[in-house]
ZAMARGU-4260 file (C-alpha; in steps of 0.2 Angstrom, whole numbers, plus 5000, padded with zeros to 4 digits):
<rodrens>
0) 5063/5073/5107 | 5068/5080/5090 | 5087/5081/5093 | 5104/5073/5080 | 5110/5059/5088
5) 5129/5055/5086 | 5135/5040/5086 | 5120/5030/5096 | 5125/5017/5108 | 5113/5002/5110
10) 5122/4988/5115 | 5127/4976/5100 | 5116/4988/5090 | 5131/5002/5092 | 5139/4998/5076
15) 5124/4998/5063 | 5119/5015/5070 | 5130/5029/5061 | 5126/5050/5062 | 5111/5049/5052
20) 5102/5042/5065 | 5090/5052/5074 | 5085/5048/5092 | 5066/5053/5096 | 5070/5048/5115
25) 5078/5034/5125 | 5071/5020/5117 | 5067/5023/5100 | 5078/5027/5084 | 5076/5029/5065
30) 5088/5030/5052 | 5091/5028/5034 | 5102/5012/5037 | 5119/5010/5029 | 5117/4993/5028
35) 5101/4995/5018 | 5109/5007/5009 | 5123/4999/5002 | 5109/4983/4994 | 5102/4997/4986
40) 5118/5003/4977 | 5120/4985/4974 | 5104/4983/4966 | 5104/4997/4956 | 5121/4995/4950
45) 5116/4975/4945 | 5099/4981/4936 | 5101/5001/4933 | 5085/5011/4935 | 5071/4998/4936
50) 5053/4995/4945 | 5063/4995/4962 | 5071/5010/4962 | 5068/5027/4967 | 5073/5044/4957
55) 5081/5053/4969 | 5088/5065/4955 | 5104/5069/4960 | 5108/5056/4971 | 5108/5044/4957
60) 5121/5052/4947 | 5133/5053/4961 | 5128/5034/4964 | 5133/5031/4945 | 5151/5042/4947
65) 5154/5034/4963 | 5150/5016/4963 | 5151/5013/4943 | 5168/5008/4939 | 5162/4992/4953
70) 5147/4986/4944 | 5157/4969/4939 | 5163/4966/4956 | 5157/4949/4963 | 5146/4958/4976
75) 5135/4965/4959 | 5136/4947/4951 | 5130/4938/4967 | 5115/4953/4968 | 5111/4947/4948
80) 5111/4928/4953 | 5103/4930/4968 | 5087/4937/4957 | 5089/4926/4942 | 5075/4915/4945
85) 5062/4928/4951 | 5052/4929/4937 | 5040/4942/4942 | 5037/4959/4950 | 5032/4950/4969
90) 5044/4937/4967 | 5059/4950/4968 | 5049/4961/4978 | 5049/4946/4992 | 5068/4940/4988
95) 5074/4961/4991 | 5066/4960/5007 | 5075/4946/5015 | 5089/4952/5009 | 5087/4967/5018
100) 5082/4958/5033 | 5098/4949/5036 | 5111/4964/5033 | 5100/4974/5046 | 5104/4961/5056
105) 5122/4965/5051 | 5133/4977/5060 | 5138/4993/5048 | 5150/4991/5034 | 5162/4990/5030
110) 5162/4976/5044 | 5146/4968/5042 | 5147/4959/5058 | 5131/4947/5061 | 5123/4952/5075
115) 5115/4935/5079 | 5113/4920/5076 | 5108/4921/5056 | 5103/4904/5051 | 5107/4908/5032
120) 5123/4899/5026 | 5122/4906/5008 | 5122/4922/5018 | 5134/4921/5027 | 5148/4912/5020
125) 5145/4918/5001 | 5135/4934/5001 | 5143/4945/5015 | 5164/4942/5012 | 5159/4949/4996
130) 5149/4964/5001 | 5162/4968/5013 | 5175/4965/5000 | 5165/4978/4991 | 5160/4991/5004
135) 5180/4992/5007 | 5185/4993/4990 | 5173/5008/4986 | 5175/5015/5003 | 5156/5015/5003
140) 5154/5024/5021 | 5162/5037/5014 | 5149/5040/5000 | 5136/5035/5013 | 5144/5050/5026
145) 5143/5062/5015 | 5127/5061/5007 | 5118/5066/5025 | 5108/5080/5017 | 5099/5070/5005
150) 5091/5058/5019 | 5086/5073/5028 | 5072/5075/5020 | 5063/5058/5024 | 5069/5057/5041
155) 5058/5073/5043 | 5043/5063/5041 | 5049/5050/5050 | 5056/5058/5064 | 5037/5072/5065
160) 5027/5055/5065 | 5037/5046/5078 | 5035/5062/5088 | 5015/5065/5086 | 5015/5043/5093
165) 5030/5038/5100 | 5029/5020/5101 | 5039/5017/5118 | 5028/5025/5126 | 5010/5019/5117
170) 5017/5001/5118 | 5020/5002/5135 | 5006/5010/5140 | 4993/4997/5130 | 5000/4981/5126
175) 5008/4977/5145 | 5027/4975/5135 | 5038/4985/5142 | 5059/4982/5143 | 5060/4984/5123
180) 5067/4995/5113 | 5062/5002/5095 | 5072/5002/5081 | 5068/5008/5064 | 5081/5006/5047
185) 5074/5015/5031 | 5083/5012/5017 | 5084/5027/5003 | 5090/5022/4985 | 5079/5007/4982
190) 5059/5004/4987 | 5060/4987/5001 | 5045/4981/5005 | 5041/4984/5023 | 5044/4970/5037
195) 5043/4968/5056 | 5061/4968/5062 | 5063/4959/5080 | 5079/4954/5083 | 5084/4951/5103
200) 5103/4954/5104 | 5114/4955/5122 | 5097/4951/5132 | 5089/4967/5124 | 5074/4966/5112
205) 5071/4976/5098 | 5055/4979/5092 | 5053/4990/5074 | 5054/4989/5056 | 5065/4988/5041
210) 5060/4992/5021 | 5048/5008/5015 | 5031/5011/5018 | 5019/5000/5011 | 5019/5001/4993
215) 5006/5002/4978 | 4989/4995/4982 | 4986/4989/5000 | 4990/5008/5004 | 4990/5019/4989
220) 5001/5035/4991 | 4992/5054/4990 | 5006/5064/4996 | 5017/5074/4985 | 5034/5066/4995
225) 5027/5048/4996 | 5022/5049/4979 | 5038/5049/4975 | 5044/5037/4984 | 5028/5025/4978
230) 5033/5011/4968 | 5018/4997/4959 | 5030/4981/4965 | 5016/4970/4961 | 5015/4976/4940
235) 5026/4989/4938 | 5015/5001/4932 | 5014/5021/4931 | 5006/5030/4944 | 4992/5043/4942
240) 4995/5061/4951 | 4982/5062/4959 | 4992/5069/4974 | 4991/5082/4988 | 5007/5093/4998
245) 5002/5088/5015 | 5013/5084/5029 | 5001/5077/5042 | 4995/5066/5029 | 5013/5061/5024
250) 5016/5059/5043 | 5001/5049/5046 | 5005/5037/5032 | 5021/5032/5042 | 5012/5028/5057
255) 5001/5017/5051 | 5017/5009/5042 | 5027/5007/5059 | 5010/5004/5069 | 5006/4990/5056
260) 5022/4980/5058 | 5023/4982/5078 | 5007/4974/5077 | 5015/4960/5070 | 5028/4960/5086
265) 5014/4960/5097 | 5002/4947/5087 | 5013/4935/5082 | 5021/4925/5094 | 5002/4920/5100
270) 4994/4917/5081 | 5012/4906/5078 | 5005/4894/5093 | 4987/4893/5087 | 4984/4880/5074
275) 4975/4893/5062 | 4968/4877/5049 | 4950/4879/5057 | 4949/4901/5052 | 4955/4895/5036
280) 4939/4902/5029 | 4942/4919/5032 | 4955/4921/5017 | 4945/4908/5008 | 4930/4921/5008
285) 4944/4934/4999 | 4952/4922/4988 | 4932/4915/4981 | 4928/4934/4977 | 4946/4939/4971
290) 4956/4925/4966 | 4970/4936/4955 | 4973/4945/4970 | 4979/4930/4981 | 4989/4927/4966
295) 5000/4941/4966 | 5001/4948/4983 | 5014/4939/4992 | 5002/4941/5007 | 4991/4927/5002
300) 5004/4914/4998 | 5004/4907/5014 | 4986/4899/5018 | 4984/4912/5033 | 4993/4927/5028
305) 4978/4937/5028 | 4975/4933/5047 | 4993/4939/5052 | 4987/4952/5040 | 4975/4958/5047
310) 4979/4958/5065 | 4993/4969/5062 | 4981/4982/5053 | 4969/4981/5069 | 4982/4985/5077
315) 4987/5000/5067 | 4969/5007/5067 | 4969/5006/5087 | 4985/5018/5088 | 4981/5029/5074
320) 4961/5033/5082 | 4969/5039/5095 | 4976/5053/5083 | 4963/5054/5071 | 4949/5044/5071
325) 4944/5050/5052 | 4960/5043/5046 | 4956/5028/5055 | 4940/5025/5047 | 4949/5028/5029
330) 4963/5016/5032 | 4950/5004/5037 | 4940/5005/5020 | 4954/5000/5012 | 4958/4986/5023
335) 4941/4981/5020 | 4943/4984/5000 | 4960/4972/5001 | 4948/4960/5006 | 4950/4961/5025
340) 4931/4961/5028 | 4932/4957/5047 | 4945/4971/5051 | 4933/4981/5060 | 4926/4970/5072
345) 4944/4965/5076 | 4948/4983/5077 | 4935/4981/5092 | 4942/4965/5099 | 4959/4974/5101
350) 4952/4988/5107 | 4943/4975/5121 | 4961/4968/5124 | 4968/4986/5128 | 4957/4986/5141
355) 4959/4970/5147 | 4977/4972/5150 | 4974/4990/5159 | 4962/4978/5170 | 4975/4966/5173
360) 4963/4954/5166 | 4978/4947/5156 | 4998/4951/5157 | 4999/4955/5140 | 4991/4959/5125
365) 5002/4946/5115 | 4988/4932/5129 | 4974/4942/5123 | 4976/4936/5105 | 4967/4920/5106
370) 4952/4928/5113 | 4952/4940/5099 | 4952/4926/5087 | 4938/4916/5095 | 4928/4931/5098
375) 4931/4933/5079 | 4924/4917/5075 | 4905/4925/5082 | 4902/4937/5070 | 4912/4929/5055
380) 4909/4908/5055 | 4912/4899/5042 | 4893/4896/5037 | 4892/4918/5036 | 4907/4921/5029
385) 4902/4923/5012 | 4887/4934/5018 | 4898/4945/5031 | 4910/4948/5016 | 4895/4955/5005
390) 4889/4966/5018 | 4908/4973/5022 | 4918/4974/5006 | 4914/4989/4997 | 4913/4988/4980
395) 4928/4994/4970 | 4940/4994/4955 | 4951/4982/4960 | 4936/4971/4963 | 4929/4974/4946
400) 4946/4973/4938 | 4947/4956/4945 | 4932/4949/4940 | 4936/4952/4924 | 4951/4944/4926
405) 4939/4928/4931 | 4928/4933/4916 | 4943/4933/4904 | 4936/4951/4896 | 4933/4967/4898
410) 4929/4981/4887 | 4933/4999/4887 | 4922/5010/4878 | 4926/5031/4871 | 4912/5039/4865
415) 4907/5048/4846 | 4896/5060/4852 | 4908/5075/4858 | 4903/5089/4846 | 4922/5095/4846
420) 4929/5086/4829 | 4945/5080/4838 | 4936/5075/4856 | 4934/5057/4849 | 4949/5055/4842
425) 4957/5061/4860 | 4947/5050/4869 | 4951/5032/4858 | 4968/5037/4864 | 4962/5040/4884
430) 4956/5022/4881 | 4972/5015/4872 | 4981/5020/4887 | 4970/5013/4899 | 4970/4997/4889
435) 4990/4997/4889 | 4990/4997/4906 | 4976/4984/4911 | 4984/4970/4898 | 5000/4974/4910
440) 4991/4971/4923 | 4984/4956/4919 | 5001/4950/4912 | 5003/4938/4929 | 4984/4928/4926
445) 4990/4913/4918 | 4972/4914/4908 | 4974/4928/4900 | 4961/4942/4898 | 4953/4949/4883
450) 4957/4967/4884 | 4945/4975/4871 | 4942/4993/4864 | 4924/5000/4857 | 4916/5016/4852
455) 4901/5019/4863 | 4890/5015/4845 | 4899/4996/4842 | 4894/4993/4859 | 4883/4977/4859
460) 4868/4971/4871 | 4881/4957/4874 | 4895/4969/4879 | 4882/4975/4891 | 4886/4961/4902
465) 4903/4962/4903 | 4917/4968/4913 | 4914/4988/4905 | 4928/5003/4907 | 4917/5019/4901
470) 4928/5034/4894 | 4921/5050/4898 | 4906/5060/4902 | 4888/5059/4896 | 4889/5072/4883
475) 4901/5062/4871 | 4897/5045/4878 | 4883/5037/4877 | 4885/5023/4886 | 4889/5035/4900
480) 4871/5042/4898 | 4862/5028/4900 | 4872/5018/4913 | 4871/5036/4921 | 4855/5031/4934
485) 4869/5020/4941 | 4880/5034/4947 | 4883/5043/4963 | 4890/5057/4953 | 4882/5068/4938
490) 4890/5083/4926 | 4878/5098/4926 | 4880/5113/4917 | 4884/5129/4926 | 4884/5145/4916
495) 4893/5134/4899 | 4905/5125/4911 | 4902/5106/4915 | 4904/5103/4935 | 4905/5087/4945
500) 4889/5083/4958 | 4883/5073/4971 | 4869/5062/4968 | 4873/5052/4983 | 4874/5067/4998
505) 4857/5058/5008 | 4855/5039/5010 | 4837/5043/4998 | 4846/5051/4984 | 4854/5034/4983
510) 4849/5016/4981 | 4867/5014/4994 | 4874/5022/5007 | 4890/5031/5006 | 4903/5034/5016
515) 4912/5050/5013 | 4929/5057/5016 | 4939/5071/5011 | 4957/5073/5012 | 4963/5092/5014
520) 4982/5097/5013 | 4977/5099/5033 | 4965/5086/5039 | 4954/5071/5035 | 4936/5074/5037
525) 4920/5063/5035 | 4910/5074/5024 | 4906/5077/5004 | 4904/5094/4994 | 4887/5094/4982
530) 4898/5102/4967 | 4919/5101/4963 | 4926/5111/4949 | 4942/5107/4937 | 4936/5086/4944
535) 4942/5072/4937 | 4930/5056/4943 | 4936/5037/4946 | 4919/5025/4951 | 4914/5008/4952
540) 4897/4999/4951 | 4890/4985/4949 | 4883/4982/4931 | 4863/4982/4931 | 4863/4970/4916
545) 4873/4955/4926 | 4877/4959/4942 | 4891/4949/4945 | 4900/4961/4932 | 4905/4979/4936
550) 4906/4997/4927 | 4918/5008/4931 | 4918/5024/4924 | 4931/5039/4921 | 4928/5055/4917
555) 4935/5073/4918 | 4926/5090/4917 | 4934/5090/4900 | 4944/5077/4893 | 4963/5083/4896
560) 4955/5079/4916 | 4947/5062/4910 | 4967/5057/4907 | 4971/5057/4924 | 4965/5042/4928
565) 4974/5030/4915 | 4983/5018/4927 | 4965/5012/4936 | 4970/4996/4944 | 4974/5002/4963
570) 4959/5011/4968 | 4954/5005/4983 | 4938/5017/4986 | 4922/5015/4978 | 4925/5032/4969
575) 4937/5045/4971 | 4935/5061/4964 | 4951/5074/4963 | 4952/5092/4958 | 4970/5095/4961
580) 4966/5104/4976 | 4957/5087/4988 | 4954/5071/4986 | 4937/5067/4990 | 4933/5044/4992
585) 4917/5038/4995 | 4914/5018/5000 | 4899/5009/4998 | 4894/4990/4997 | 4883/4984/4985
590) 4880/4964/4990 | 4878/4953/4975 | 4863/4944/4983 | 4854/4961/4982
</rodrens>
């Protein structure tokens, strides 16, 4: 299963296959593409080192030697053009992914061959002659051949995760499609967003997917590899390291990648038949509560995109329980915290289809779609929407940071009362940074947000109400200390060294219930430790003085720790607590009504 493909033939997909392919059996195969490849030495030689691509140390520098003397060639100048009206981060995020798409659909260079029918004049009679023009000229495959070594390392994540699920065989087995074949085309250089890639060519269909794994935010990285290969293509911002070296959680991670976009194989074709205008309101119910959010994922831009949405991750939760069914839960609570506050219960319609097709209720799973939909409709309708939401959406940073986006404010507060003389002074600067990042982060709400910095005793009983950031623990805040009630976390003293605990371990220690995980460089597990040492601590609550505002508070056992957490925007469980050992999330929902 595990075994170096040569040259792979698969019909008209012979040529865009090449010896760094890898065949996990008959019918599936993954590579880091060629033809993706050369866009990314196109991109970066067209913009240099920016938001999209990936330091890959020395590969970069052989990329520069190599390709520079070509950076004026027309290929480069058609990549720069091309972008030139992509104002921000998402919009070139989208415009890289469809061009990726359409070389995939490309035989290898330097011939670049459309494979199909493309649809895409500007494509095809302006882009490609001058990509080939350059693949030739820089004898690109030769660069592409011997540089094998440094792909190796992602196709051995690939390759393991394909193993532990491989998707000719689950497909076949659940979703009543058989007769396709899996393709999956990675690139290397430069971060793609993922996308289904479905082509039928000669009478065969392809199932698979082309571009990374899903970047920044709707699955935010904790592996040491994907960490660097994690990009923010939404702002651009830094990423915190709060990772783990794990494997099977890198692994994993791809899984629900590939699982995600074959949903979209399996989904689509029915959701594109069905008139979606009437479960309008299910995006609707995301948008009202996180409006900055539809703005700059490119997943809302289309009235219905959470639906296709979230289809494929119910469908990704369905292959990945039958792995790990604590992974499962996690990937779901963030689902739900991107908004996607019916995924569970579609998790269970799907579920209900599998069995279904098994029964030869239905031929397919791709019929069973409508039923899922309508099924949908009984727990979520458009008169409960707004109510289900409340009750399923845990409450988060990314909620409370937009919300304060909708306010137009929020404050960050360090504290004066550390008894070290130079504590305070260190923690204005923890603040400074967080603030730095936060007005990037609201650079695409055309509104503009107040981005505000206080000493815990400036604090005023109208800052109270606001959005609120708190820096630090109890002892030198002392806003900390009094929002502290609030908390499923406290710092206690044990023998002169501050430790992180659990408030929250039974439902009565808490006015919520948690749900807890733990992430281990070997497992995922559904359980919480009363005391962490060397912790740093990222939470959100709602704020007792107005409700429809949040506190988030962070904190480290000492203040080099409380730094770990200045990019807070992408934090997609109600806390996370990390002590450069674990990660351990907890999700709970506080519903405004309450």
């Amino acid at each position: 299963m595990r075994r170096l493909a040569g040259l792979i033939i698969m019909g008209l997909l012979a040529t865009a296959l090449s010896t760094s392919a890898y065949d996990t059996g008959s019918n599936v195969t993954v590579e880091i593409s060629p033809n993706a490849e050369l866009l990314g030495v196109l991109y970066y030689l067209a913009f240099g080192n920016d938001t999209f691509v990936i330091d890959r140390g020395g590969y970069i520098k052989d990329v520069e030697v190599y390709f520079g003397k070509y950076r004026d060639s027309d290929a480069v100048a058609l990549v720069r053009d091309y972008f030139s009206g992509a104002n921000t981060i998402p919009e070139r995020d989208y415009r890289l992914m469809v061009l990726e798409y359409y070389l995939l659909l490309c035989s290898e260079p330097p011939e670049l061959k459309p494979l199909t029918e493309l649809g895409y004049p500007w494509f095809e009679d302006v882009f490609l002659p001058a990509v080939r023009k350059f693949a030739e000229e820089s004898n690109f495959m030769e660069f592409y051949r011997t540089h094998q070594n440094y792909y190796r390392e992602d196709l051995r994540i690939y390759i393991g995760a394909l193993s532990l699920l491989p998707p000719d065989e689950f497909m076949a087995k659940t979703t009543g499609i058989s007769n396709v074949k899996y393709i999956f085309l990675h690139p290397y250089l430069v971060a793609v967003h993922g996308h289904s890639f479905n082509p039928e060519l000669n009478g065969t269909l392809y199932w698979g997917a082309g571009g990374m794994m899903p970047l920044v935010r709707r699955t935010s990285q904790r592996t040491v590899w994907s960490y660097k290969t994690a990009r923010d293509t939404m702002f651009g911002l830094p990423l915190n390291r709060d990772i783990i070296n794990s494997t099977y959680l890198d692994e994993l991670i791809y899984l629900g990648f590939i699982y995600h976009e074959l949903g979209h194989d399996v989904t689509l074709p029915a959701l594109y038949s069905i008139n979606l205008t009437e479960y309008e309101y299910l995006q609707d119910a995301i948008e009202e509560d996180m409006p900055y959010l539809a703005r700059y994922d490119i997943h809302f831009w289309d009235s219905v995109g959470m639906i296709y949405e979230g289809f494929a991750d119910a469908w990704e939760d369905y292959a990945l329980a039958q792995l790990d069914e604590n992974y499962t839960l996690l990937a779901m609570y963030m689902q739900k915290a991107w908004g996607e506050f019916w995924v569970e219960e579609l998790f269970y319609r799907i579920q209900d289809c599998v069995g279904k097709v098994r029964l030869m209720e239905v031929p397919n799973l791709t019929a069973c779609v409508p039923w899922a939909l309508e099924s949908l409709k009984k727990f979520v309708s458009p008169e409960n929407a707004s109510l289900v939401y409340e009750n399923e959406v845990p409450v988060t940073p990314l909620r409370a940071f937009d919300r304060a986006a909708q306010a137009g404010k929020i404050v960050i507060v360090y504290g004066t009362q550390n008894p070290d003389e130079n504590g305070t002074e260190y923690d204005r600067k923890t603040a400074e940074m967080i603030a730095e990042n936060l007005r990037k982060f609201y650079s695409q709400w055309p509104r503009g947000v107040d981005v505000v910095i206080k000493a815990d005793s400036e604090v005023t009983d109208d800052d109270l109400r606001e959005n609120l950031v708190l820096v630090g623990g109890p002892v030198a805040n002392a806003l900390v200390k009094e929002f502290e009630e609030e908390f499923p976390f406290r710092f206690v003293n044990v023998n002169g060294d501050w430790r992180l605990a659990y408030k929250c371990v039974k439902y009565s220690d808490c006015p919520y219930s948690v749900k807890f995980f733990t992430i281990t460089n070997e497992s995922i597990k559904g359980i919480a430790y009363l005391l962490t040492d060397n912790a740093s601590v990222i939470l959100t609550v709602r704020n007792p003085y107005n409700p429809e505002n949040y506190v988030t508070w962070i904190a480290g056992e000492n203040r080099e720790l409380t730094r770990l957490y200045t990019n807070p925007t992408y934090y997609l469980s109600s806390y996370e607590v990390y002590d450069g050992k674990e990660i351990q999330m907890g999700f709970y929902v506080q519903p405004l009504s309450s």
